[in-house]
C-alpha positions in Angstrom: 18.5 -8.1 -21.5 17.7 -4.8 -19.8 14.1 -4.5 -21.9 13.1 -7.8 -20.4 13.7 -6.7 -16.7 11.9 -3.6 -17.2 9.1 -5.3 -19.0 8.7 -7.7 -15.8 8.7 -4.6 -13.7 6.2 -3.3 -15.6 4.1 -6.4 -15.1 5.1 -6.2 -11.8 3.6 -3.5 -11.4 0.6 -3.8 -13.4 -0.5 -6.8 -11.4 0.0 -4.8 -7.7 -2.0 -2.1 -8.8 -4.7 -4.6 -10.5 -4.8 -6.5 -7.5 -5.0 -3.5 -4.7 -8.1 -2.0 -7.2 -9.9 -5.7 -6.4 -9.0 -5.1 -2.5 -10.3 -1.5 -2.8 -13.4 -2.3 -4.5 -13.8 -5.6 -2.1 -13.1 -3.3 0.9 -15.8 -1.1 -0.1 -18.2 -3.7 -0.9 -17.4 -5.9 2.5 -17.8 -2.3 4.7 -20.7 -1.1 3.6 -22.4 -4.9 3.8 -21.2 -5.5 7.4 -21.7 -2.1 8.1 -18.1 -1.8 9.5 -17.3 1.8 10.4 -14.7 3.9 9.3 -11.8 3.7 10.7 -10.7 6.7 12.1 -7.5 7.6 9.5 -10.5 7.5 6.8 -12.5 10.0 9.0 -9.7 12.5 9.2 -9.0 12.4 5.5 -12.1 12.5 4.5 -12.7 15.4 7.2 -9.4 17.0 5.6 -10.5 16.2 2.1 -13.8 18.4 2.9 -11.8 21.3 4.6 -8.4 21.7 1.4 -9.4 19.1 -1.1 -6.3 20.1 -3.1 -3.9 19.8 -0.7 -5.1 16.9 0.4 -5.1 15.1 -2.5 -1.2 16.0 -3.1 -0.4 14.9 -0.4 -2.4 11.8 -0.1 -1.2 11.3 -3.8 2.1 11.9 -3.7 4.0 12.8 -0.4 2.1 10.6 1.8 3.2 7.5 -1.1 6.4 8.5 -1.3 7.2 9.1 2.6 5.9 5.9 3.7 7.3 3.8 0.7 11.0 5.2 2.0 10.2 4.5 5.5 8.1 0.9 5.5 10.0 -0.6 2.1 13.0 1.5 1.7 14.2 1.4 5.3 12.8 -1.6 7.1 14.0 -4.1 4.3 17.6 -2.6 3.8 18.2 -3.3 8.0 16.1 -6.4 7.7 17.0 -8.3 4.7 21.2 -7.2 4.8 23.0 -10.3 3.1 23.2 -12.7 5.3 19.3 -12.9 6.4 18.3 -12.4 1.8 17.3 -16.3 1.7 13.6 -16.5 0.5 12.3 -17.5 3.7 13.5 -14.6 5.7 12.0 -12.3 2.7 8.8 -14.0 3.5 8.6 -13.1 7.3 9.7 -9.9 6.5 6.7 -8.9 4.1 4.6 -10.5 7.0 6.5 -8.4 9.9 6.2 -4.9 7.7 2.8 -6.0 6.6 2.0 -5.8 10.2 3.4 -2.6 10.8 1.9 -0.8 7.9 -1.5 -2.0 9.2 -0.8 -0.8 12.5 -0.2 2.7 11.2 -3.3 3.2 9.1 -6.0 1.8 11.7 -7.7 1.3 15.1 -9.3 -1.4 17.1 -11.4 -2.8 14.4 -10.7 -6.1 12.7 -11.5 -5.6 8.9 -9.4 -2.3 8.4 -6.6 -4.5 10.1 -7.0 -7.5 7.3 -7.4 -5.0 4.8 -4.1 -3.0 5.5 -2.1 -5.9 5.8 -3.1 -7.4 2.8 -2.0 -3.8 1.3 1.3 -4.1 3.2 1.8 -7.9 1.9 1.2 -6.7 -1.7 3.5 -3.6 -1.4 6.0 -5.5 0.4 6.0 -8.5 -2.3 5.7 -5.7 -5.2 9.1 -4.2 -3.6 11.0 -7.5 -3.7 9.6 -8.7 -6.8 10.8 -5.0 -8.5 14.5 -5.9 -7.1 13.9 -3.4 -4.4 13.3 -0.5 -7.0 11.4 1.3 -4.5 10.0 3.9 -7.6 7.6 1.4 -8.2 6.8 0.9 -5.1 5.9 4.4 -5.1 4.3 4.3 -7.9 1.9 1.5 -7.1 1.0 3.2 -4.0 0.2 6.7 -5.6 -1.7 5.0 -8.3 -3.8 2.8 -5.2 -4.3 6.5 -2.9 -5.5 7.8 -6.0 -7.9 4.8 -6.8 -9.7 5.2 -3.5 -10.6 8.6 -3.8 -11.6 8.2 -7.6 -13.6 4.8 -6.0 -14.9 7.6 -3.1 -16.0 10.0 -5.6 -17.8 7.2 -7.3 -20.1 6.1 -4.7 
């Protein structure tokens, strides 16, 4: 019994980090055809990435991932989803609450970052719920999308 919940966390997994890669790549393509500018948390890591591209990358990588994945996931849903508000429906507002939130960390005043972050928040939110709350994954599937948009950076 236990192989089959891993193997659906697995695919879990497999299908948030396929699906942020299309939001990446549809991000990029969107920006640079609408000629939306950057949003100023991608100026100062790409300003940061210039200055300690090591460092940054680390901690882009794999403190910033696992930091926010304890505060956004971890945190928010144990206070908001405690026994008696776990019925599908308050799950639902929830992801769409934290969503928000997450978004409203990572960008400004424009309106495509915004859609594009909470998307990003919906998917990690639904990722975290889908995974039982195993918030490794969560962490995993959000170092393996940091890591994607620099590789998808480096590309173009």
């Amino acid at each position: 019994m236990k192989s089959r919940g891993n193997i659906a966390q697995l695919g879990t997994v497999i299908i948030a980090m396929l699906t942020m890669v299309v939001l990446i790549i549809v991000d990029l393509k969107l920006s640079a055809m609408l000629n939306i500018p950057e949003t100023s948390n991608s100026r100062s890591l790409a300003w940061m990435l210039g200055e300690a591209p090591l460092p940054m990358i680390v901690s882009v990588v794999i403190f910033s991932p696992i930091c926010e994945e304890l505060i956004f996931r971890g945190i928010f849903f144990s206070y908001a989803l405690t026994n008696q508000y776990n019925h599908r429906n308050y799950q639902m507002i929830a992801v769409v609450i934290n969503s928000l939130i997450f978004a409203s960390v990572h960008v400004d005043a424009n309106w495509e970052p915004w859609i594009y972050y909470t998307l990003m928040g919906g998917i990690l939110g639904t990722t975290y719920l889908l995974a039982k709350r195993d918030i490794r994954l969560n962490i995993l599937v959000h170092m393996g999308t940091n890591l994607a948009v620099f590789a998808l950076a480096a590309m173009s």
